[in-house]
Structures are given as structure tokens and as C-alpha cells.
C-alpha positions in Angstrom: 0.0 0.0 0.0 1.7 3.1 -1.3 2.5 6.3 1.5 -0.4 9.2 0.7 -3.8 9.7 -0.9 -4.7 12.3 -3.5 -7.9 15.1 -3.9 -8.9 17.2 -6.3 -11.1 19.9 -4.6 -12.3 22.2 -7.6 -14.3 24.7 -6.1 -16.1 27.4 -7.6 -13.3 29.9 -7.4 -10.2 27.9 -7.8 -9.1 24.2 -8.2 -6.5 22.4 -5.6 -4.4 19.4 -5.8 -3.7 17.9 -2.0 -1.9 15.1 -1.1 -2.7 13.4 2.5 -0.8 11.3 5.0 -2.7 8.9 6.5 -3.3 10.6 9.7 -5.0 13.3 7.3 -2.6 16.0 7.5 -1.2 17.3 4.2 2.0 16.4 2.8 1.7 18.5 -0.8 -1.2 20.8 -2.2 -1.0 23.7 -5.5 -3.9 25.5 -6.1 -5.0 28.1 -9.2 -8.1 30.7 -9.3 -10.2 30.9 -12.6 -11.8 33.5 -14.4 -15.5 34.6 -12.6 -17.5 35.2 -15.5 -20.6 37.8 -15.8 -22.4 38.2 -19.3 -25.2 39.6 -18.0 -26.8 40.9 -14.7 -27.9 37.2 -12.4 -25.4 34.9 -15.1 -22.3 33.3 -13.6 -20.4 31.2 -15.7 -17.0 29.4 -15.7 -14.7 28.2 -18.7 -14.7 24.6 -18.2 -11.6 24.0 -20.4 -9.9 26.2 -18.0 -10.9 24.2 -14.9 -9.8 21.1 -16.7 -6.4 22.8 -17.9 -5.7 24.1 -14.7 -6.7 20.7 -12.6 -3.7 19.0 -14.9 -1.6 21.8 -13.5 -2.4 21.7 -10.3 -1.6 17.7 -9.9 1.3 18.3 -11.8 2.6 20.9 -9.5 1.5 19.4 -6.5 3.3 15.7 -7.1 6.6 17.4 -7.7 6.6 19.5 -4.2 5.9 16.7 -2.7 8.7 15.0 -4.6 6.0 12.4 -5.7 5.5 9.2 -8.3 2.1 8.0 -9.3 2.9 5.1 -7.4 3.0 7.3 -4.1 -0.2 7.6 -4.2 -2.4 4.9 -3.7 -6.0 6.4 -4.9 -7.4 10.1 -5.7 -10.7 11.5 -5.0 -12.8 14.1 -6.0 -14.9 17.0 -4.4 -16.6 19.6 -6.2 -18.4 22.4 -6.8 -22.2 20.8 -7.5 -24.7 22.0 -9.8 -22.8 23.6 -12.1 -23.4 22.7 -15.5 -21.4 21.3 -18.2 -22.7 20.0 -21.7 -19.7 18.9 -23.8 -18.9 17.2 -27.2 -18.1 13.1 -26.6 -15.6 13.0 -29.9 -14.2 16.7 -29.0 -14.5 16.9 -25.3 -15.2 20.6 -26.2 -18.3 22.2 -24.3 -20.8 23.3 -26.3 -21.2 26.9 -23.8 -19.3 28.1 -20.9 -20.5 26.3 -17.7 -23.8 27.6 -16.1 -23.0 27.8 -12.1 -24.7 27.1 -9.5 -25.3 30.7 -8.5 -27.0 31.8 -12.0 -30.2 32.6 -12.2 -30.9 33.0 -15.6 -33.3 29.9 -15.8 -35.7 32.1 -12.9 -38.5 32.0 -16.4 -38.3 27.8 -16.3 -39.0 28.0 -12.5 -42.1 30.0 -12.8 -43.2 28.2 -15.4 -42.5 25.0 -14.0 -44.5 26.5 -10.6 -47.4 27.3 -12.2 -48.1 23.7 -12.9 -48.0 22.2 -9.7 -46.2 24.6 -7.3 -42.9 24.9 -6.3 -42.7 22.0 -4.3 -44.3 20.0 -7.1 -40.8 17.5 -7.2 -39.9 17.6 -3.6 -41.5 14.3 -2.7 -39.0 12.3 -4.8 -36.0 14.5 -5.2 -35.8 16.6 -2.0 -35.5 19.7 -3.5 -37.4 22.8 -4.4 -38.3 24.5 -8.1 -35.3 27.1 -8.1 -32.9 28.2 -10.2 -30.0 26.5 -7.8 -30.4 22.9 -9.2 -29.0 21.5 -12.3 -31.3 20.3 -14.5 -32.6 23.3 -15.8 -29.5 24.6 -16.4 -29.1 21.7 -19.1 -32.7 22.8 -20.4 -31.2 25.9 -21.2 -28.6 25.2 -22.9 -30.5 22.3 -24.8 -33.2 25.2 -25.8 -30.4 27.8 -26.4 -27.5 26.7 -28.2 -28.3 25.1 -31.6 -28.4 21.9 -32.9 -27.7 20.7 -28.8 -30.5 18.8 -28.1 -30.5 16.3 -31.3 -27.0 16.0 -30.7 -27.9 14.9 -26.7 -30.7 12.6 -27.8 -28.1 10.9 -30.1 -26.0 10.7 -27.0 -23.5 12.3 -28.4 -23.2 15.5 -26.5 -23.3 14.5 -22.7 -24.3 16.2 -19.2 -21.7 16.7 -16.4 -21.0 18.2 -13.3 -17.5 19.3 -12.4 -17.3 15.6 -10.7 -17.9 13.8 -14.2 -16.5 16.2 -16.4 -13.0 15.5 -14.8 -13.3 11.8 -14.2 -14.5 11.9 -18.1 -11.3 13.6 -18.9 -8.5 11.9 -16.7 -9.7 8.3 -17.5 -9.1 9.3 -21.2 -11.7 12.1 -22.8 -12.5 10.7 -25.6 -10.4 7.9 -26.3 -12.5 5.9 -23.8 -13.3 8.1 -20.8 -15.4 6.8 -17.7 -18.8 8.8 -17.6 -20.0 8.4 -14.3 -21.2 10.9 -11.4 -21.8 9.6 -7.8 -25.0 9.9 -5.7 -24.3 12.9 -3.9 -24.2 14.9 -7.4 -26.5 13.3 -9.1 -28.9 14.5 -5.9 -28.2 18.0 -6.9 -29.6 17.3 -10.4 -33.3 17.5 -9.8 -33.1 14.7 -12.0 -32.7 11.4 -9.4 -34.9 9.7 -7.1 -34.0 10.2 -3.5 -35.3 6.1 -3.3 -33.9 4.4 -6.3 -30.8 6.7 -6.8 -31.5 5.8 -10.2 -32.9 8.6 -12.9 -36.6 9.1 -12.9 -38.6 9.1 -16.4 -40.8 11.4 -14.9 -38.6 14.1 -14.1 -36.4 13.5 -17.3 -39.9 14.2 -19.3 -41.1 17.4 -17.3 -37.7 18.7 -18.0 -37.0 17.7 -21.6 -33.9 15.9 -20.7 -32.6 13.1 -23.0 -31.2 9.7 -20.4 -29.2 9.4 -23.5 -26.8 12.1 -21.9 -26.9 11.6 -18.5 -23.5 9.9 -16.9 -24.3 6.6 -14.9 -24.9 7.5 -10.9 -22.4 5.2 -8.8 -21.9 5.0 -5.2 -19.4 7.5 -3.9 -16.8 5.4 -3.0 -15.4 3.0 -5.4 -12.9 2.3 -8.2 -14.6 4.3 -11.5 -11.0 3.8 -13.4 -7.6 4.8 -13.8 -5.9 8.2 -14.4 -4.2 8.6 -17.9 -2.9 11.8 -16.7 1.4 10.8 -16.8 2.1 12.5 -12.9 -1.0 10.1 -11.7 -0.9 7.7 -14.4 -2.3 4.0 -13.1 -3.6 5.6 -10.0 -7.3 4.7 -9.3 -10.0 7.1 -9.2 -12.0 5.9 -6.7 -14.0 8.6 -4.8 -16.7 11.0 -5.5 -18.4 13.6 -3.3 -20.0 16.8 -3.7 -18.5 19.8 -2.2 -20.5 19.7 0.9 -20.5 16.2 1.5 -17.2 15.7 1.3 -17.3 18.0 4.1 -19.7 15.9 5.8 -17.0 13.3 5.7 -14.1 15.3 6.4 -15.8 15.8 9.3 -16.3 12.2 10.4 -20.4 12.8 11.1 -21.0 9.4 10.5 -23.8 9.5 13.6 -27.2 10.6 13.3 -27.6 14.0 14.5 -23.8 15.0 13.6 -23.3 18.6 11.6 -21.2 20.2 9.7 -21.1 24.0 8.4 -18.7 25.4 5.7 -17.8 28.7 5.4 -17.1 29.1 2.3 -18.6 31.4 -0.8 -21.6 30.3 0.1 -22.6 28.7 3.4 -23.7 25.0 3.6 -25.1 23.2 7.2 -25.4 19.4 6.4 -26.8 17.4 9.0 -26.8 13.4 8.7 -29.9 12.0 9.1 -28.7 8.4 8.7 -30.4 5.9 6.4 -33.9 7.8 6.4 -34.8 10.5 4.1 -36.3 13.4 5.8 -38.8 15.4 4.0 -38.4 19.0 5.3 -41.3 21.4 5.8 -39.0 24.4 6.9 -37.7 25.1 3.5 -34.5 22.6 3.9 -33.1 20.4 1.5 -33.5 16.5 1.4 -30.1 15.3 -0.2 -27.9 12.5 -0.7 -24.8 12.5 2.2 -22.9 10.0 1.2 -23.1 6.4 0.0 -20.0 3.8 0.6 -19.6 1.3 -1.6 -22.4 -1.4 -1.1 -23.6 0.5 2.1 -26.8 1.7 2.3 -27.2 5.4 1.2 -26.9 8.0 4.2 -29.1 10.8 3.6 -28.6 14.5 5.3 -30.4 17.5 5.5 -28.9 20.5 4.6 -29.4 24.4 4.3 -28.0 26.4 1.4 -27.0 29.9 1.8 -25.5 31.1 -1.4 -23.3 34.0 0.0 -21.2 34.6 2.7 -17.5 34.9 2.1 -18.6 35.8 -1.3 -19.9 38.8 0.2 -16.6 39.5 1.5 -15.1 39.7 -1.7 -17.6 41.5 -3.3 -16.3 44.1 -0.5 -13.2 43.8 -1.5 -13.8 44.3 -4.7 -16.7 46.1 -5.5 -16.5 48.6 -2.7 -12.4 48.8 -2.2 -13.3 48.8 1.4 -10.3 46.2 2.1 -7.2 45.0 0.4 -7.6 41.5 0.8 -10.4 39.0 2.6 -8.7 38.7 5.7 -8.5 42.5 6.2 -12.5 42.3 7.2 -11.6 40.7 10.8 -9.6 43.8 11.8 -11.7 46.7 10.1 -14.7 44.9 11.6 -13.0 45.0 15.1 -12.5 49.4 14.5 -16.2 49.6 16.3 -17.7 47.7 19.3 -20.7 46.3 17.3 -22.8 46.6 14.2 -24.0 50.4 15.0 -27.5 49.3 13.9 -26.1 48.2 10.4 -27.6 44.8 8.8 -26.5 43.4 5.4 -28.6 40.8 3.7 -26.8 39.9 0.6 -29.5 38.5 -1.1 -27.5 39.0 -4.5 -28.9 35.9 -6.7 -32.1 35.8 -4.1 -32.1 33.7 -1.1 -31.2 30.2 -0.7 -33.0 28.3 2.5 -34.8 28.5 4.4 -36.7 31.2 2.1 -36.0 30.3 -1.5 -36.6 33.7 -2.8 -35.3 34.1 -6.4 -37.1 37.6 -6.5 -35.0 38.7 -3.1 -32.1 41.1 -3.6 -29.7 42.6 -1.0 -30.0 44.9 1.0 -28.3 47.3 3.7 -30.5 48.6 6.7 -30.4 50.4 9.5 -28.1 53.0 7.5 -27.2 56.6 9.5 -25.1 59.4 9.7 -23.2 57.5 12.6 -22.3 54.5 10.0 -18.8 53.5 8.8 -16.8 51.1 7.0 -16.2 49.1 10.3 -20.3 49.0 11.2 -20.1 47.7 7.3 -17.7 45.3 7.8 -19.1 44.0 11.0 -22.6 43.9 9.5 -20.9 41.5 6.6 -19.9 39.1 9.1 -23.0 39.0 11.1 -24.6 38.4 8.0 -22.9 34.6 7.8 -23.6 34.3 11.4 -27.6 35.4 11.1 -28.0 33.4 8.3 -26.3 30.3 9.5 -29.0 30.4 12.8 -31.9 30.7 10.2 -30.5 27.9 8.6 -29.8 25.4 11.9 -33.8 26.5 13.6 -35.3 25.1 10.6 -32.7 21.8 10.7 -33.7 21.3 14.3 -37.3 21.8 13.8 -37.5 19.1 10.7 -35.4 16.4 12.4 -36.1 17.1 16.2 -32.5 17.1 17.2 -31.0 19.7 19.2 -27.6 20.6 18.2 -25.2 20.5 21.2 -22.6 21.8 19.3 -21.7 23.1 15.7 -18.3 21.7 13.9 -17.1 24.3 11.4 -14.8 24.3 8.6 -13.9 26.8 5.6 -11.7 29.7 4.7 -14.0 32.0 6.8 -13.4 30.4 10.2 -10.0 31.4 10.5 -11.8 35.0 11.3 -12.2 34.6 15.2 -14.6 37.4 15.3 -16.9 35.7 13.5 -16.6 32.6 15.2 -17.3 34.4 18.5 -20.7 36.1 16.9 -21.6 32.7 15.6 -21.5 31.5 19.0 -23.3 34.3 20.3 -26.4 34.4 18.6 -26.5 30.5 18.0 -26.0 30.1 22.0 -23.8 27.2 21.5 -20.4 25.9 21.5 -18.7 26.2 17.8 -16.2 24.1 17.3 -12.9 24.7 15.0 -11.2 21.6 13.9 -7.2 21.1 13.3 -8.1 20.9 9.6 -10.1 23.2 9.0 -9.7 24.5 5.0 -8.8 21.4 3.3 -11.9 19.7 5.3 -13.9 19.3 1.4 -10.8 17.4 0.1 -9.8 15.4 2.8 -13.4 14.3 2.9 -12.8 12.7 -1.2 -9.4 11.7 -0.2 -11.4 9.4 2.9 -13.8 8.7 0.4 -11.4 6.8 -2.4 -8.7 5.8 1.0 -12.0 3.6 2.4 -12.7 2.1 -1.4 -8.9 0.9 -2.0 -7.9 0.1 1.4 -6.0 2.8 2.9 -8.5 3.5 5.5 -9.4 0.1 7.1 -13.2 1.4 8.7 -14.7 4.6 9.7 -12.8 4.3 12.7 -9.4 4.8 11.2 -11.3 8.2 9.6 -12.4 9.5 13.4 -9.4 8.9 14.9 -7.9 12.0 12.5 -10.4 14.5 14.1 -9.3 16.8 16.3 -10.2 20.5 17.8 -8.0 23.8 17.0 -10.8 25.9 18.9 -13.9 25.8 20.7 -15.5 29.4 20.8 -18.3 29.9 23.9 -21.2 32.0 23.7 -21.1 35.4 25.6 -23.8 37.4 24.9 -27.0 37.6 27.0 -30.7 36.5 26.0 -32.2 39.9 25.2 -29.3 41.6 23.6 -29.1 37.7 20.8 -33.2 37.8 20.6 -33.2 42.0 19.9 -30.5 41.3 17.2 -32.0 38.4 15.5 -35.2 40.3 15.4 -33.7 43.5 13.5 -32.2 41.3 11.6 -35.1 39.0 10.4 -36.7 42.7 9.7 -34.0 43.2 7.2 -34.4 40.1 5.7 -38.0 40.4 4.7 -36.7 44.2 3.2 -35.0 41.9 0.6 -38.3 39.9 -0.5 -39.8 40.5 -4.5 -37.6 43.4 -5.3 -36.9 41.3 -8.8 -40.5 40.8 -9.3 
């Protein structure tokens, strides 16, 4: 059995290459940003040749400072960015558009008109999810109805559908000289497309959404062997795990238990919440998904809460406003002023994710006057992460009837220790920081393909690696937490229909 396991952890701003140990810490990683792209006002879209281009040189970099051989390495996995579409040519690999992400909103005309014949919740029953622009299958509806000649080719079979997950297992098992096309469970759950119960796709959803099967990759468990890298610094070396960004996370953090959650902080904000072998069907505006699925283990299902931006928000500070220099500069501008000076920011900027799923809602600053500044600003932006995250774990706890004792982090955004005491604070509960704490997604994959090929023996092997950095206390009193979270759930309604 060979020293280190691999992960490829493309996210939706940049693409890393880590190699693990197998106490989990990291022995190699290279990373590269990609172009954000903007057309038009609600369309974000990335250039998925350049994700693929710059996944080859991230491997490539990362195996020679760690002084690596494929043989080092004795699997890789995969974590991704989910939902975000790809259509490409099977005898080109070229994609027929620019890939749709998971924040665009330009299919907002499909949802309504999907809504209006059986409501918005009219496919929650056997997918989980709600009629919103989020999900991927009418991303592939549009670009089936809007680039030409698309959709005979994808009946033919011969352009094909893939997340980031299959486009880059497609391409390093050999493109189109034989590539594997295959998603795993977790991603295909983000689809819209799969039954929660047979993990298989549904004729029934395929119809209502005009999508041909022909061009849908085969759903597999998310931890196995799918095939073997052609790539020459991994050549030989197995792919042989799959998870979606925030299930990876799930399993980077070891909450194998029922009841166990998990929150990234990341451009967006995910709370997953395992929910063991039963599906629970939220009625607080959660999401029924797919957390993992081990070989020939039963699925595990979670429930989870999308918030669609938090450190994005940041950055859009950073570089919309010029208010900071770099993202980390928000912890010490934010800690210029004692507390938010009546300043709330919901940054409703492609509408609002759970529990509200409000494609109409935009952001919005309140509370604004004279005795504002940048640093009431910047504070508000964090306490926006933190409110939102609270909205997000009331519903969770209402839908399963589990009381979290205490909330396990992970993300670039909780090395900010101001916003890890104000998450605290208003969630009146410990949070938790773990030793690793922003390569959680990847070590999650890197588990993932470890458990399919051996390296990891059992999930035991896995939860022996977890350990604490921090654990952050809450310190602020009952009326002061309920007076904010009211204002702030004022704000939040300020945001509602403004795109209507």
C-alpha cells in the first residue's frame, strides 16, 4: 500500500491538488483561481476548459513538491463544486457553452413556469429539493433550448451532461479515447433529475424537464474504483472517490452519527446534517439530499441548508466597494467599532437560498445613518454569515427534532475569530474549529477513495484524524441575541420580491 492519498477539490473559485498522510494532515497541495465570469446581470459562468487545464496543472505541480511518483499515491478522490453545468462534445470533449453555475439565475423563467403547474414543491417528494434556479437540470434545459443543434445531438448521445465531478473523471480516465462517464449519488442529488429512493434517474422528471437519459452519466456509489488516471504525474492511480463539495465535508468531518453537523464557510454557506439511512422530508424550506453512499452500504441521507453567499460577500467588498485590500482584512476593520452600530446586510444578491428560496430577493443594507462607517459595514458582513447560518440550523432542528449540542465548522471563513465568537453568540452554542479546518472538502474525497482501496481500514481509522484547534463559547445575553436576530429578520424580509 503506497504512503499518501490524493484530492482534487475544484471549487467554484479555484481548483487544488492535496496530497494526504494517512493521519490526514497534508504532505503536498498547489492551487490556481479561474476566471469569474458575468455576461449579464444574475449569469455566472465558468470556462470549463480552463478548470480542466488548470486541474492538470495543479496535480502536476503538487506531485513534484511533494517529490512524488504516481505510485505514491495509492487512490485520488474528488470534491466539487455541485450543480454547475457542463454540456460537452463526446468526440471533441469541447463544451458546447461556458458552464452555467450554480449561483446563475438565468433559468428564474423555467422555474415560474414550472411552478405554475404544480407549485414549487411540485418534485420535492421524490427529489428533496425545491423549483429554483439552484439545481442543475434546468441549467441543461437551457442550454439544450439555447445553443443550436444541442439537443438532437444529446438525444443521439453524443453530446453529454456533467457536473465538475464527471467532467474531470470523463477527462482523466481518457476524454475521448474511452473516458469513464459516471457521477456519484451525492451529485447526481443536486440534479433535480434522481430519485431520492432508487438513486436511479426518474422518467418522470427527465420528461417534465425535456432531458434526454441518453446524456446523463451513470450515478455510482461515492466510494469506489470508476477507473484509472491517464494523466502521466498520476498515471495508473485509481480514481476511486466522489463527493459533492459539501458532502465531502460531511465526511471530512467524520459525522457518521445521526444527529452529527457540519457548516462550511465558504462562498456560500452549507449546514449538512446526517440524518442516517432515512430521508427526511423538510417542511421548513430545507433540502432532502444524498450525504454519502459507501460502496455497497446503504445510502446516508442529510439534510442540509444552502445559503448562497457569505465569504462571497466579503469579496464583493473587497472588490466592488475597495473597502479592504484582501479578505482577511474584514476581521480587523470589523474590530475598529464595538458592534454593528444598527447596520444589517442581507446579501440577497442571486435571491435567497434556504430556508426562504426567494429568487425575487435582492440585497440589501438597513439600518443605515449618519453615525455608520466602513467598520459598522464590515461588522454587519460578518454578522450576516452568522444570522443566516442560525436561520438555517432553527429550521434543521425543527425538521429532524435534534437539538444541536454543538456546531463543527470548517472553511476559509473560520479562521476569522470574530466571526466565530458572533456565531457562537447568537446561535447560543459551543462552535467548534477543527485542526483541519480548509482542506476539510478534500480530505473528505481523499477518505472517500482511501475507504474504497484500502487505505483506511473502517470509519474508525477516519475518526481517529479529528481533532479540535478551537472551541468558541457563547457570551452574549438572551435579550441583547433575541433583539438582534429580530432586526435582523426585519432586514431580511426588506429583501423579498424586489426582482419581481
Amino acid at each position: 500500500m503506497s504512503d499518501y492519498i490524493g484530492a482534487i477539490d475544484q471549487g467554484t473559485t479555484s481548483t487544488r491538488f492535496i496530497v494526504f498522510d494517512r493521519s490526514g494532515r497534508v504532505n503536498a497541495v498547489a492551487q490556481k483561481e479561474h476566471e469569474q465570469i458575468y455576461p449579464k446581470p444574475g449569469w455566472v459562468e465558468h470556462n470549463a476548459e480552463e478548470i480542466w487545464q488548470h486541474t492538470r496543472e495543479v496535480i502536476a505541480e503538487a506531485m513534484a513538491r511533494g517529490g512524488l511518483q504516481p505510485q505514491d499515491l495509492s487512490a485520488i478522490g474528488i470534491t466539487n463544486q455541485r450543480e454547475t453545468t457542463i454540456v460537452w462534445n463526446r468526440r471533441t470533449g469541447e463544451p458546447v457553452a461556458n458552464a452555467l453555475v450554480w449561483q446563475d439565475t438565468r433559468v428564474a423563467d423555467y422555474v415560474s413556469e414550472m411552478a405554475r403547474a404544480g407549485g414549487q414543491d411540485r418534485f420535492r417528494g421524490k427529489t428533496g429539493l425545491p423549483l429554483t434556479t439552484y439545481f442543475s437540470g434546468l441549467k441543461i434545459r437551457w442550454i439544450l433550448e439555447h445553443v443550436k443543434g444541442t439537443r438532437e445531438l444529446a438525444e443521439a448521445g453524443e453530446v453529454i451532461f456533467g457536473n465538475i465531478d464527471t467532467f474531470l473523471v470523463w477527462h482523466l480516465t481518457g476524454g475521448s479515447k474511452g473516458g469513464v462517464h459516471i457521477t456519484d449519488v451525492t451529485n447526481a442529488s443536486r440534479t433535480q433529475l434522481m430519485n431520492l429512493e432508487t438513486l436511479s434517474w426518474d422518467k418522470e422528471l427527465l420528461d417534465a424537464f425535456g432531458i434526454p437519459e441518453a446524456m446523463l452519466p451513470k450515478i455510482r456509489s461515492s466510494s469506489e474504483t470508476y477507473g484509472l488516471a491517464k494523466e502521466p504525474s498520476i498515471k495508473n492511480v485509481a480514481i476511486a472517490g466522489i463527493l459533492g463539495d459539501q458532502q465531502a465535508a460531511l465526511v471530512g468531518q467524520t459525522c457518521f452519527e445521526v444527529g452529527e453537523a457540519k457548516n462550511t464557510y465558504g462562498t456560500g454557506c452549507f449546514l449538512l446534517m446526517n440524518t442516517g439511512t432515512r430521508k427526511i422530508d423538510s417542511k421548513s424550506g430545507l433540502l432532502t439530499t444524498v450525504g454519502y453512499k459507501l460502496g455497497e452500504q446503504p445510502a446516508h441521507y442529510a439534510l442540509e441548508g444552502s445559503i448562497a453567499i457569505t465569504g462571497a460577500l466579503v469579496q464583493w467588498v473587497r472588490d466592488n466597494l475597495g473597502l479592504i485590500e484582501k479578505s482577511s482584512d474584514i476581521e480587523a476593520l470589523a474590530r475598529t467599532v464595538t458592534d454593528n452600530g444598527g447596520v444589517y446586510f442581507v446579501p440577497a444578491f442571486s435571491g435567497l437560498y434556504a430556508p426562504y428560496w426567494k429568487d425575487s430577493a435582492r440585497g440589501v443594507i438597513t439600518g443605515l445613518t449618519r453615525y455608520a462607517n466602513k467598520g459598522h459595514i464590515a461588522r454587519a458582513v460578518l454578522e450576516a454569515t452568522a444570522f443566516q447560518t442560525r436561520d438555517v440550523l432553527e429550521a434543521m432542528e425543527k425538521d429532524s427534532g435534534i437539538r444541536l449540542d454543538v456546531l463543527r465548522t470548517d472553511g476559509g471563513m473560520v479562521a476569522d475569530d470574530l466571526l466565530m465568537q458572533f456565531q457562537a453568540d447568537i446561535l447560543d452554542r459551543p462552535v467548534v474549529r477543527p485542526v483541519t479546518r480548509d482542506a476539510t472538502t478534500a480530505l473528505g474525497a481523499a477518505y472517500a477513495a482511501g475507504l474504497a482501496v484500502g487505505y483506511f481500514k473502517d470509519l474508525k481509522d477516519l475518526r481517529a484524524n479529528w481533532a479540535v484547534d478551537r472551541t468558541w463559547q457563547p457570551n452574549l445575553n438572551n435579550g441583547k441575541r433575541d433583539e438582534m436576530y429580530n432586526l435582523w429578520k426585519r432586514a431580511v424580509t426588506r429583501s423579498f420580491d424586489w426582482a419581481a
